[in-house]
C-alpha positions as CSV (number, residue, x, y, z in Angstrom):
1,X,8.1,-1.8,22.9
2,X,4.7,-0.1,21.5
3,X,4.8,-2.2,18.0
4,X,3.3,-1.3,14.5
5,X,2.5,-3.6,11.9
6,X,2.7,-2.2,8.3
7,X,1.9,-3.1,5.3
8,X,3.4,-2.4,1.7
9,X,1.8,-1.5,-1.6
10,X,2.2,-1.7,-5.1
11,X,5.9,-1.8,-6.6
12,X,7.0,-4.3,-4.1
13,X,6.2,-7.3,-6.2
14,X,8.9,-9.8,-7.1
15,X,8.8,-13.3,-8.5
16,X,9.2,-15.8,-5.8
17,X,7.7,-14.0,-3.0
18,X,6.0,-15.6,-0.5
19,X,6.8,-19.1,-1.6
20,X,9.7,-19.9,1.4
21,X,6.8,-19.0,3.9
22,X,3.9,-21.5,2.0
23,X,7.2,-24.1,1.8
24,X,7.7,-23.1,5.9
25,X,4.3,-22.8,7.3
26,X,1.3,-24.2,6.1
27,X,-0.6,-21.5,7.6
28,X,1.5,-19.2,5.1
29,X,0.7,-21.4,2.3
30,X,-3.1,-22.2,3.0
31,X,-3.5,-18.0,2.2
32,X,-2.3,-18.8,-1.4
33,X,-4.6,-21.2,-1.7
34,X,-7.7,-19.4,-0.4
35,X,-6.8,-16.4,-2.4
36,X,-6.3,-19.1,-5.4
37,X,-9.7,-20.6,-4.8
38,X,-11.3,-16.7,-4.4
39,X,-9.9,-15.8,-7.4
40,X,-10.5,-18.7,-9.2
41,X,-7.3,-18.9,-10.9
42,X,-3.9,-20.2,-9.7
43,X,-2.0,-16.7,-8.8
44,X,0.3,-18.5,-6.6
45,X,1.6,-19.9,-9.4
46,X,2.3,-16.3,-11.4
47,X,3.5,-15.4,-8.0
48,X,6.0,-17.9,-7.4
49,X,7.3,-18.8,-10.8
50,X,5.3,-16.8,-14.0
51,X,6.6,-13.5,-15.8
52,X,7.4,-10.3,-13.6
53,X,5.6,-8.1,-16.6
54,X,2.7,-10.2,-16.0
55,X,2.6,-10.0,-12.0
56,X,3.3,-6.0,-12.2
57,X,0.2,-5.5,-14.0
58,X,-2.1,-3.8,-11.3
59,X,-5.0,-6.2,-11.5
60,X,-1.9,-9.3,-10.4
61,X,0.2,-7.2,-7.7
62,X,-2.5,-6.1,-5.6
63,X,-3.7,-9.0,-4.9
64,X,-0.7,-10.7,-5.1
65,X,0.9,-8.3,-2.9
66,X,-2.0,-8.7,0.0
67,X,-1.6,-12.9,-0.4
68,X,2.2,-12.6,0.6
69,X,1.5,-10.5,3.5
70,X,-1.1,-12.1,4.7
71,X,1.0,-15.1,4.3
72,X,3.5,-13.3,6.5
73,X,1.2,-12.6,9.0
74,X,0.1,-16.5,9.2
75,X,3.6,-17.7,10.1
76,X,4.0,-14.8,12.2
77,X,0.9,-16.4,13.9
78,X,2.4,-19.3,14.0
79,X,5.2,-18.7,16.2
80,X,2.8,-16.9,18.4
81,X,3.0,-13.1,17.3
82,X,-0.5,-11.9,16.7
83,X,-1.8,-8.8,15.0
84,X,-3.5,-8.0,18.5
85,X,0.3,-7.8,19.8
86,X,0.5,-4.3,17.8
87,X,-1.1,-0.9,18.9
88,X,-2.2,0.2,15.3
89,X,-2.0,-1.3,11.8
90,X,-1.7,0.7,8.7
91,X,-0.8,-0.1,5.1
92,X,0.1,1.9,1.8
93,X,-2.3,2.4,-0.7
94,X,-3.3,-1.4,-1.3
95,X,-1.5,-2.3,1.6
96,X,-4.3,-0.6,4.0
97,X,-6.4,-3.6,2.4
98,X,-3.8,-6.0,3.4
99,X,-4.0,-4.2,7.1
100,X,-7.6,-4.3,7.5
101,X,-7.8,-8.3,6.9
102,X,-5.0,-9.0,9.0
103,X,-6.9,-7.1,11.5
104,X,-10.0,-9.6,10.7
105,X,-12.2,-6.1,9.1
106,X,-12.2,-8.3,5.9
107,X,-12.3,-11.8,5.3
108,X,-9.3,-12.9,2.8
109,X,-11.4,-14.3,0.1
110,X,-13.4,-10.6,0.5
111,X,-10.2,-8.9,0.1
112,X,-8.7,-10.8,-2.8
113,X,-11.7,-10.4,-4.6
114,X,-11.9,-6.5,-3.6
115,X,-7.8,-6.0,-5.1
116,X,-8.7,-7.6,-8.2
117,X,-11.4,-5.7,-9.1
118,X,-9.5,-2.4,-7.7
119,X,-6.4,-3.1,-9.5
120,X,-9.1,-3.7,-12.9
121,X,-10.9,-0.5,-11.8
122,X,-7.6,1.6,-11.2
123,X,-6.1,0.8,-15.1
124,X,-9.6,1.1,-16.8
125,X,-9.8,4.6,-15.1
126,X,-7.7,6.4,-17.8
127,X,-6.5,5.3,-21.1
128,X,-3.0,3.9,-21.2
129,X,-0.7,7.3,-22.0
130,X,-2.9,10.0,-20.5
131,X,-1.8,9.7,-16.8
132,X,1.6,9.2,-15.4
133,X,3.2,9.6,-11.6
134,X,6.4,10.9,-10.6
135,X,8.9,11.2,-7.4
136,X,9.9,14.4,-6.4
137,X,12.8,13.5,-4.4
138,X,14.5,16.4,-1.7
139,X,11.3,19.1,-1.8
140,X,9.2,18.8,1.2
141,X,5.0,18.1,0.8
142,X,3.9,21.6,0.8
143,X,6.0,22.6,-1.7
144,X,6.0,19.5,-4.1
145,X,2.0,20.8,-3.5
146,X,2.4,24.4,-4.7
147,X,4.5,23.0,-7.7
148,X,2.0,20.5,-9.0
149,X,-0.4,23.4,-8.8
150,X,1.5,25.5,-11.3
151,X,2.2,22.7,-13.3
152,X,-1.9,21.5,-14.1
153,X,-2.6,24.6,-16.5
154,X,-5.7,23.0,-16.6
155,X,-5.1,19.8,-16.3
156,X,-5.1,17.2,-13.1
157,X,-1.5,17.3,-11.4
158,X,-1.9,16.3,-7.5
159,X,0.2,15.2,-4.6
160,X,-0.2,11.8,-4.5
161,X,1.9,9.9,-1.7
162,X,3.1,12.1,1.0
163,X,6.1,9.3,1.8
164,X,8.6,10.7,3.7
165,X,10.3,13.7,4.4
166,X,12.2,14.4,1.1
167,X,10.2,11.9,-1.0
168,X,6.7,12.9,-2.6
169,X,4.7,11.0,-5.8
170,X,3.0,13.5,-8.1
171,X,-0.2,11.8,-10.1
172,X,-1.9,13.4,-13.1
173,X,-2.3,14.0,-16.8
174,X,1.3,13.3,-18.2
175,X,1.5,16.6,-19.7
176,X,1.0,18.0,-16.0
177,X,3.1,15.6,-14.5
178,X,6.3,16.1,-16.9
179,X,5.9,20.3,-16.5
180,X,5.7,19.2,-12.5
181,X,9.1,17.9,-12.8
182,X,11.0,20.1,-14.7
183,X,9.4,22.9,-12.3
184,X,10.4,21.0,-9.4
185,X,13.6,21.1,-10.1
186,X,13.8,24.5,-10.5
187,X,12.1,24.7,-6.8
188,X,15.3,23.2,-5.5
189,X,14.0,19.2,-6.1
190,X,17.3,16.3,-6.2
191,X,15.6,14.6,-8.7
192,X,12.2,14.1,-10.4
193,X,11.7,10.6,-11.5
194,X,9.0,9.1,-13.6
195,X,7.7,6.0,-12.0
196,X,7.2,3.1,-14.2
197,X,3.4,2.4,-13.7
198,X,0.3,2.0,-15.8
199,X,-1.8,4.6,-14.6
200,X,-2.2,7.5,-12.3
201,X,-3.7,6.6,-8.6
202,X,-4.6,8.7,-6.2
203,X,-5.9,11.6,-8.1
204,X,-9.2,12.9,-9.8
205,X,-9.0,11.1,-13.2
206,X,-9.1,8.0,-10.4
207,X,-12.9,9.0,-10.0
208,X,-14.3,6.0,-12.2
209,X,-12.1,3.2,-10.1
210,X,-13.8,5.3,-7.0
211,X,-17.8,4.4,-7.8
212,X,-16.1,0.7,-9.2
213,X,-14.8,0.1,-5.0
214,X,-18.2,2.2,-3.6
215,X,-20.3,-0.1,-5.4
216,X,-18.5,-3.3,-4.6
217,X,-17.9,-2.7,-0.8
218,X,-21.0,-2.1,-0.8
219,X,-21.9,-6.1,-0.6
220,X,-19.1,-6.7,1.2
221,X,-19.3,-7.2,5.2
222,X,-16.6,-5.7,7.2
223,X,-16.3,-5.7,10.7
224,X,-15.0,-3.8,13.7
225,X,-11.1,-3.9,13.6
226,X,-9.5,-5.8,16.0
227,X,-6.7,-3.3,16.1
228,X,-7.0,-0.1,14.7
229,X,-6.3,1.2,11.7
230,X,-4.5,4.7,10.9
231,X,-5.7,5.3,7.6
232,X,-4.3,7.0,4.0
233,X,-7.0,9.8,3.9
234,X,-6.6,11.3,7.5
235,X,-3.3,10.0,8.7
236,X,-5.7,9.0,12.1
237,X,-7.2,6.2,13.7
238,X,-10.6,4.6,12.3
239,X,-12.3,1.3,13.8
240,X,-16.2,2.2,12.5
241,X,-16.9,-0.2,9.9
242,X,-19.1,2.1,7.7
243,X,-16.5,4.8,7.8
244,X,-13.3,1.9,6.8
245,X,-16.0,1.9,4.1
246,X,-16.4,5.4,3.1
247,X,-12.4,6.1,3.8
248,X,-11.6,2.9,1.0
249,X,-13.6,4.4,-1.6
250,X,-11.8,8.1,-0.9
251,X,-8.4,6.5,-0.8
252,X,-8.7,5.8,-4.5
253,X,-8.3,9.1,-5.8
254,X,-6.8,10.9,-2.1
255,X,-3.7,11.1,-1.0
256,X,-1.8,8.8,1.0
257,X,-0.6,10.6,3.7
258,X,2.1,8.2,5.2
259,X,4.5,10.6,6.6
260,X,1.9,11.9,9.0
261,X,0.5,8.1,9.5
262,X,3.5,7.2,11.0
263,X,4.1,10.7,12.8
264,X,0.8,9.7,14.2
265,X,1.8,6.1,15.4
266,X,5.1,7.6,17.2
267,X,2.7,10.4,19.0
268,X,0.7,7.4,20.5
269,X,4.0,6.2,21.5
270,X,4.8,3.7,18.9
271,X,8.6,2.9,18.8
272,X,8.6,-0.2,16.8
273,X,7.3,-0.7,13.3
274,X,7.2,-3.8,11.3
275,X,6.7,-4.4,7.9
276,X,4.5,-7.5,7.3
277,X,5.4,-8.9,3.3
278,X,7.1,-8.3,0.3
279,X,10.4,-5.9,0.3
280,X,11.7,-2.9,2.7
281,X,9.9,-0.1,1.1
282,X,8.3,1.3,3.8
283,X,10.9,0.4,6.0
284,X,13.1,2.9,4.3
285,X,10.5,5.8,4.8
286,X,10.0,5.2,8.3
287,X,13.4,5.5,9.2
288,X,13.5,8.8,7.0
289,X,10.5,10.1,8.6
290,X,11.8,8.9,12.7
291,X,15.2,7.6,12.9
292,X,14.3,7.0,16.8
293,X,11.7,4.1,15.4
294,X,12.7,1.0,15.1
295,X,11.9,-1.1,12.1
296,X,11.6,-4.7,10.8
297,X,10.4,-6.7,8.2
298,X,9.0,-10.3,7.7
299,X,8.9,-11.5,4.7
300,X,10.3,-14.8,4.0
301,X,11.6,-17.7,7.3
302,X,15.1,-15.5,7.0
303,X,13.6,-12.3,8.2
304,X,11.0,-13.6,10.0
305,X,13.9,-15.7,12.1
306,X,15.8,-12.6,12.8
307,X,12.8,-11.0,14.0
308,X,11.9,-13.7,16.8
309,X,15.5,-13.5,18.1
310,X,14.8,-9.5,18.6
């Protein structure tokens, strides 16, 4: 098997994640603490017992999200299953952070830092009300595209997360967004749902988080991938460490083009994908987007067991 390791983003967050790894492996649990000690604050502990509306804000579940699958990738380690067993890593949205630094591009304490300040960056862009995001379930990417462009009148109303084959996130001025739906579907869309979140990424009014993440990776080191990664922007490889620079700071306000990421990864003969952290998200998408892939997850000593028996 040509294996994948994948990583998921925001909306994956649950209280209690991670914390039967850190119990299993100390590996697992010595990420918690570094990210702990690079943060300065004890996240582990909003991560493992504190208030879900408190972890889901985005400057908590990014790097949050990243601890627990890094901490995945540790006890992975462990029993002897290392990232340079996979062909290619990717990750969505934040996750491509998480990716990278299992990789060894970014050092964890880099990377925790990095999601904080993104996830600060991200809900400072736009006031609170003025952007929204939406899935438009059952209407392909081109023509959730076409329909978002109707819908701006003006306005910003993009194609955010190119997921799978019947699943696409719209981003924008809620005004833009809402008419995006409604004309959805009327284009022959299942359903258009609003997604619970506090601000619209990946689109334009993202442009202030942008210059936030080009400034700070700017004095931040990154080095050469030891596997490479397929990234958000161009749904291809990258291993140059100036352009996983330049790619970061796009991603902010491009779209995440998984479908064709993982189209990609099965072209280069990929047949086994496995989702390093927190929940089955991408999972899901990845069997909607190639049933003939198969997928895994590791998340906790359960999953991670069934994995090593194969």
């Amino acid at each position: 098997m040509t294996k994948a390791f994948i990583f998921p983003g925001q909306g994956a967050q649950s209280i209690g994640m991670g914390k039967a790894l850190a119990e299993a492996y100390p590996a697992a649990k010595a990420v918690f603490d570094e990210v702990d000690e690079a943060l300065g604050e004890k996240l582990s502990a909003l991560v493992w017992e504190g208030d879900i509306e408190k972890l889901t804000l985005t400057e908590n579940a990014q790097p949050a999200l990243m601890a627990t699958s890094l901490a995945a990738m540790a006890a992975l380690s462990a029993e002897g299953v290392m990232v340079e067993d996979a062909a290619y890593v990717a990750g969505h949205s934040l996750g491509e952070y998480s990716a990278l630094c299992a990789a060894g591009a970014l050092t964890l304490s880099d990377t925790a830092r990095l999601l904080r300040l993104r996830g600060k960056a991200m809900q400072a862009a736009t006031p609170v009300g003025v952007g929204a995001m939406a899935a438009i379930l059952g209407l392909d990417f081109a023509a959730v595209q076409a329909v978002a462009a109707e819908a701006a009148q003006g306005e910003v109303c993009t194609a955010a997360n190119d997921n799978d084959p019947g699943q696409v996130v719209i981003s924008g001025h809620k005004a833009a967004v809402e008419r995006a739906a409604v004309l959805a579907k009327t284009a022959g869309a299942k359903r258009a749902v609003m997604l619970p979140v506090s601000a619209p990424f990946h689109c334009s009014l993202m442009q202030p988080a942008a210059e936030a993440m080009a400034e700070a990776l700017s004095h931040v080191d990154i080095e050469t991938p030891k596997v490479p990664l397929v990234a958000n922007v161009t749904a291809d490889v990258v291993r140059s460490p100036m352009l996983i620079r330049n790619l970061l700071v796009e991603q902010v306000t491009g779209s995440v083009r998984w479908r064709e990421s993982v189209l990609f990864m099965a072209a280069q003969g990929v047949d086994e994908m496995i989702e390093v952290g927190a929940g089955k998200a991408l999972s899901g998408m990845v069997r909607r987007i190639d049933r003939s892939i198969m997928v895994g997850n590791v998340g906790d000593p359960d999953s991670l067991a069934k994995f090593l028996a194969g």
